[in-house]
C-alpha positions in Angstrom: 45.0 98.0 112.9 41.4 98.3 112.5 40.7 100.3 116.2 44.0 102.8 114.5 42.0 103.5 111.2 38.9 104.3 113.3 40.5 106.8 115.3 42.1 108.3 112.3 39.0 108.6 110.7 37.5 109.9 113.9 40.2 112.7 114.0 39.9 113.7 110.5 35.6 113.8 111.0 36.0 116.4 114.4 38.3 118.3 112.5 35.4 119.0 109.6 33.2 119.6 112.5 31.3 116.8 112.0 29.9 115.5 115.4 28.0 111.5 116.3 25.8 110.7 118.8 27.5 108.1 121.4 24.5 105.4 121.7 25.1 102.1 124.0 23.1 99.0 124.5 20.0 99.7 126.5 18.8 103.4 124.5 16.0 104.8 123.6 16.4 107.2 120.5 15.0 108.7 117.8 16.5 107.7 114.1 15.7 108.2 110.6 14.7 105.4 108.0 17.6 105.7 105.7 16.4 102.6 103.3 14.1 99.6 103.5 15.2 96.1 102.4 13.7 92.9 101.7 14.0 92.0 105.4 15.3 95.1 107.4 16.0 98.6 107.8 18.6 101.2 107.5 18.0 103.6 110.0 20.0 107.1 110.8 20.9 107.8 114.7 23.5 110.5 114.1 26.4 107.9 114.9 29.2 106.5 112.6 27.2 103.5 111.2 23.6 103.5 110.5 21.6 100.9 112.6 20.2 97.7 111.4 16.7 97.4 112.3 15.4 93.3 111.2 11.6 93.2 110.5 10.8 90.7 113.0 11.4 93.7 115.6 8.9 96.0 114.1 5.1 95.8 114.9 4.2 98.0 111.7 6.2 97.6 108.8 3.7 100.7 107.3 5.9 103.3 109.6 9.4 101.9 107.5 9.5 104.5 105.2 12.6 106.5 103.7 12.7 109.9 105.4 10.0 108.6 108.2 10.9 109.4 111.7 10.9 106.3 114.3 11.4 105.3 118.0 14.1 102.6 118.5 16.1 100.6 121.3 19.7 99.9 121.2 20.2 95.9 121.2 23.9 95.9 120.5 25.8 99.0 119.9 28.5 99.3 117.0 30.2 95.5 116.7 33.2 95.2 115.6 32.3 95.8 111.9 30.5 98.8 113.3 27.2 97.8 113.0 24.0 98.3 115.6 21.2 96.3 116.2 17.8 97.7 116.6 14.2 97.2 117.7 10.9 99.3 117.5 9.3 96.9 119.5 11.3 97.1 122.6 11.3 101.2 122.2 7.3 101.3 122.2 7.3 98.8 125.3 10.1 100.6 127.2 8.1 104.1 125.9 4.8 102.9 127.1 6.1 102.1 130.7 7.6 105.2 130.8 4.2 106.8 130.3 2.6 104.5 132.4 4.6 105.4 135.6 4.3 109.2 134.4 0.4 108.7 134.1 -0.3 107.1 137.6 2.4 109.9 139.6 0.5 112.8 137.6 -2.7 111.7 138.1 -3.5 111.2 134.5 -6.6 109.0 132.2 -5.7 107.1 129.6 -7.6 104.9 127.0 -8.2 101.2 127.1 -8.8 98.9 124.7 -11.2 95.5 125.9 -9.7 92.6 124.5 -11.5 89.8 126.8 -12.3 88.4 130.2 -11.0 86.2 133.2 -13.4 85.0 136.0 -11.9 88.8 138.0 -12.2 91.3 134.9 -11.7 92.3 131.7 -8.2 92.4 129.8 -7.5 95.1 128.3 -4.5 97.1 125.8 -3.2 100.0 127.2 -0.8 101.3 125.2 0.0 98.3 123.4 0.9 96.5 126.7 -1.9 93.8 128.5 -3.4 95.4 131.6 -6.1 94.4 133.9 -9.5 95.9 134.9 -11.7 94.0 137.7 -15.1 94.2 137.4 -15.4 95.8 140.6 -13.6 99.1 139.2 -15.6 99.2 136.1 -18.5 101.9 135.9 -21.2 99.4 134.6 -20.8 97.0 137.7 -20.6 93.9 135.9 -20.9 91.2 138.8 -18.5 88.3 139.0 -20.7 86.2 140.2 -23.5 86.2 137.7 -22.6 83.6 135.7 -26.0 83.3 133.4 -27.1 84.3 130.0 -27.3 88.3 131.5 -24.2 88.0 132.1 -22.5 86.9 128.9 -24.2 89.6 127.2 -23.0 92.1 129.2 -20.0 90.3 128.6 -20.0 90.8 124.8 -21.4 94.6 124.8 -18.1 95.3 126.5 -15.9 93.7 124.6 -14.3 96.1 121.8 -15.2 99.0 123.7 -12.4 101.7 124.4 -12.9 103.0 127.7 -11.0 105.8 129.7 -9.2 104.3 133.1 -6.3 105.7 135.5 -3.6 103.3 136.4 -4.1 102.2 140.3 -1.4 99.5 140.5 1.9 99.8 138.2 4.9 96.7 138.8 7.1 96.4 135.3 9.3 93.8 137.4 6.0 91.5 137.6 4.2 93.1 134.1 1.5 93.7 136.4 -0.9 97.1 135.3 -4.4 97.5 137.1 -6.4 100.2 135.8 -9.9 101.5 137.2 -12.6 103.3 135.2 -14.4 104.5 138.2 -10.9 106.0 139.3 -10.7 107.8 136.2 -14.3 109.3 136.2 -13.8 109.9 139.6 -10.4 112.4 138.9 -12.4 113.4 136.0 -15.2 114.6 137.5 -13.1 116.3 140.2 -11.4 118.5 137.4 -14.7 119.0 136.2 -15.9 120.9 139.4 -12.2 122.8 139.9 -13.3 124.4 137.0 -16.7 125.0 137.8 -15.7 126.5 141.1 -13.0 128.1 139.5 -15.6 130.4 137.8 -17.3 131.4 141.0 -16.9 134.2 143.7 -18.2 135.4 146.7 -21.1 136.9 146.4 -22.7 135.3 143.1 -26.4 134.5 143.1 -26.9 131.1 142.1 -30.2 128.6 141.1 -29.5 125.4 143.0 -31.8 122.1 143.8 -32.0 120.9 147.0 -30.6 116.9 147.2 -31.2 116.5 150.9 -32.5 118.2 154.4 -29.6 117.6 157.0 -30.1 117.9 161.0 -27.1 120.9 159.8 -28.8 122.7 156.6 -29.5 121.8 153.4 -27.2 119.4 150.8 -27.7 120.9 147.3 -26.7 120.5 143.7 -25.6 123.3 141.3 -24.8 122.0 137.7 -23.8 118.6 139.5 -21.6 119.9 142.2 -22.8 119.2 145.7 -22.9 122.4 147.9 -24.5 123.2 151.4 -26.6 126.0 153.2 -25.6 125.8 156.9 -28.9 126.3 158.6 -28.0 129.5 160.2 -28.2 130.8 156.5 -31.6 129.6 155.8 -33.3 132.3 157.3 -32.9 135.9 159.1 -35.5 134.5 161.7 -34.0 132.7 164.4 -36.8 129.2 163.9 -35.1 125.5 165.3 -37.4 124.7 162.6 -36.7 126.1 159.6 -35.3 122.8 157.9 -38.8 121.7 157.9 -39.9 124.5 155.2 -37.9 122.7 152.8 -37.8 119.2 150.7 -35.4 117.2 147.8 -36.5 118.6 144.6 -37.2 122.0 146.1 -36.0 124.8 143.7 -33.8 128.0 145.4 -32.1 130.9 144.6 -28.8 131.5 146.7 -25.7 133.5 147.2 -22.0 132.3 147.2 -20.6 133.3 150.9 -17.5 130.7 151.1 -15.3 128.7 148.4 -13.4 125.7 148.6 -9.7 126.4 148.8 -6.2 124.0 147.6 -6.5 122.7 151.1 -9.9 121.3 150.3 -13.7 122.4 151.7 -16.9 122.9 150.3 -19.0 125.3 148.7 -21.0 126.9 151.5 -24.2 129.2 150.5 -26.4 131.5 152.0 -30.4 131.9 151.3 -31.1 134.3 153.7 -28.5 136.7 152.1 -30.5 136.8 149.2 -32.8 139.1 150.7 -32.6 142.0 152.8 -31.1 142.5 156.0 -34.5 143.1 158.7 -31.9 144.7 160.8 -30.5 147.4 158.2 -34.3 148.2 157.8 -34.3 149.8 161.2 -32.1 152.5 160.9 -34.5 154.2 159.3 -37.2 154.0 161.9 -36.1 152.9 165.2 -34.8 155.6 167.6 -33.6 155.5 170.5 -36.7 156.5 173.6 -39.2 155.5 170.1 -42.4 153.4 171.4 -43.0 150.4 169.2 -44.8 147.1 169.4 -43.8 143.6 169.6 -45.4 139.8 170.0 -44.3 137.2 172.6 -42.2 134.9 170.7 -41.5 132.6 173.4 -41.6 132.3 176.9 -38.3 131.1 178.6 -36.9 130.8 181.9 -34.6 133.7 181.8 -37.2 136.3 179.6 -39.5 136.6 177.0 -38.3 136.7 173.2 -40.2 139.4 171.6 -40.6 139.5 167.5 -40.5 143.5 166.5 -40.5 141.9 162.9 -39.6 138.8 160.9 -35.9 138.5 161.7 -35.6 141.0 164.4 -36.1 139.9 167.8 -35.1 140.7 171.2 -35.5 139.8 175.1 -37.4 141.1 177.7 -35.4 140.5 180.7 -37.7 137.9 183.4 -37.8 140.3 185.9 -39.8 142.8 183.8 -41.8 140.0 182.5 -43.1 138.8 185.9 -44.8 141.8 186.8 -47.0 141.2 184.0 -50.0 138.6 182.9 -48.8 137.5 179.5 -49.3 134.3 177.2 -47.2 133.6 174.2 -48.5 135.4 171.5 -49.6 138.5 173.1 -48.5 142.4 171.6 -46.9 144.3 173.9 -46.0 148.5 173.7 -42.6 148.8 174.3 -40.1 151.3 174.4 -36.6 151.6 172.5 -34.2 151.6 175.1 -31.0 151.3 172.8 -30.1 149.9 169.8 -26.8 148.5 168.3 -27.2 147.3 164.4 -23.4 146.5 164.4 -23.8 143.7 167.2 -27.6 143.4 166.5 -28.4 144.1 169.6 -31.6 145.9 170.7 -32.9 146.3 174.0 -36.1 147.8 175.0 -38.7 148.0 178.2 -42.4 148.0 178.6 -43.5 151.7 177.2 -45.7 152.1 180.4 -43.1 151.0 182.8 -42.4 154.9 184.7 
């Protein structure tokens, strides 16, 4: 009798075009606080009957107010009286998991609340639910195995504090959530320098510091963002000791020559390029048959290198060379033979050799 009336009234409700929201046991859905008794709640989900929603399943009885909005779980859909059963509670922990697992796939900080400590880390409220942060992953180091009066202070200072952290470790089967700090300073600070980089192009002149002299070039900072100057870009002069001209602290002004791309890389920068080209210089001045002079650079097995001018340098074939006394250092008079700026390539011969 009583499942005939319902469909009765069911038909006569579709045919005023009034339409309920089907809701089972196990749902997360968004009602409306109808009324507030002495012990429960009326709450609106857009069904037939308007859910029951006991005190004992609400963590803030400030949020059960006529009109207000709320988050709730379906316990038991409509009985038999047509009744449901529902619980804030279990919505915010089924909610907060839901963000959890959404946070730790999308590479996302969240806040933490300390609450207290085990011998491993500190216990913390994420989200309303307990999670766990070993010392090892906090930013201030605390060490496990200090157990003095240091220690207990530390101890104290940290509890209270909110603190930002990414979820490392998620398992709602177990209730297990680890969270790092350094992890989240660490995705942080890589967001940081997208955006930094972001702003850059080829071709910018930048003031960096350098951090550190490599066997390769030159580790620098630029607003906290590491950066290199392979040591081919040091200097137009061709000197195996250039790195030695430089130090940690050392301020320089650079240029932008390469960018990092999505596949990854580094920010690679040029202080030779912030001056002029020796080669473009002589297109000006150096013709072809043109006598000029030069200084014996070095002395090799296969020539002599001869500096025209800082940064342009050339090589005076062995065979040439032997007919002659030299010593490193010495000027010679040569004579432009030919000269390619595109493959910086110049050649030239002793002016008094015919």
């Amino acid at each position: 009798m009583y499942s005939q009336k319902k469909s009765v009234m069911q038909n006569l409700l579709q045919k005023d075009g009034i339409q309920f929201v089907r809701v089972k046991r196990g749902d997360v859905v968004e009602g409306t606080v109808v009324s507030v008794s002495a012990r429960e709640a009326l709450v609106d989900l857009g069904s037939k009957a308007e859910g029951i929603l006991p005190f004992s399943e609400v963590d803030d009885l400030s949020c059960l107010k006529p009109g207000a909005k709320i988050l709730v779980y379906v316990i038991t859909p409509e009985d038999r009286r047509g009744q449901l059963l529902l619980s804030v509670q279990r919505a915010r922990i089924i909610n907060a998991w839901a963000q959890l697992e959404e946070s730790l796939t999308q590479n996302q900080i969240l806040e933490a609340k300390i609450k207290g400590f085990n011998k491993g880390g500190c216990l913390v409220d994420i989200l309303g639910l307990q999670g766990f942060l070993p010392f090892s992953l906090l930013m201030s180091g605390i060490d496990s195995e200090d157990n003095g009066e240091h220690y207990q202070k530390n101890l104290e200072r940290l509890k209270g504090q909110t603190v930002q952290v990414k979820v490392v470790e998620l398992d709602p089967q177990q209730r297990r959530i680890i969270v790092s700090e350094r992890d989240a300073f660490r995705v942080a600070r890589a967001a940081e320098i997208s955006q930094l980089v972001e702003k850059l192009k080829v071709g910018d002149l930048l003031s960096v510091q350098v951090k550190e002299v490599l066997p390769f070039g030159l580790l620098v900072d630029y607003q906290g963002v590491e950066a290199l100057v392979p040591q081919e870009e040091l200097s137009w002069q061709e000197d195996d000791n250039s790195l030695f001209n430089f130090h940690p602290g050392q301020d320089l002004e650079v240029k932008v020559i390469e960018l990092p791309t999505d596949g990854g890389g580094q920010i690679k920068l040029s202080l030779r390029q912030v001056s002029d080209d020796p080669w473009l210089k002589l297109k000006a001045s150096f013709d072809e048959g043109r006598e000029i002079r030069g200084r014996i650079k070095k002395i090799t097995s296969f020539g002599l290198v001869i500096e025209i001018s800082p940064g342009v340098e050339t090589l005076l074939p062995l065979s040439i060379a032997k007919e002659r006394e030299v010593n490193l250092g010495d000027e010679l008079e040569l004579k432009i033979k030919t000269l390619d700026l595109a493959s910086r390539r110049l050649e030239v011969e002793p002016a008094d050799l015919n």
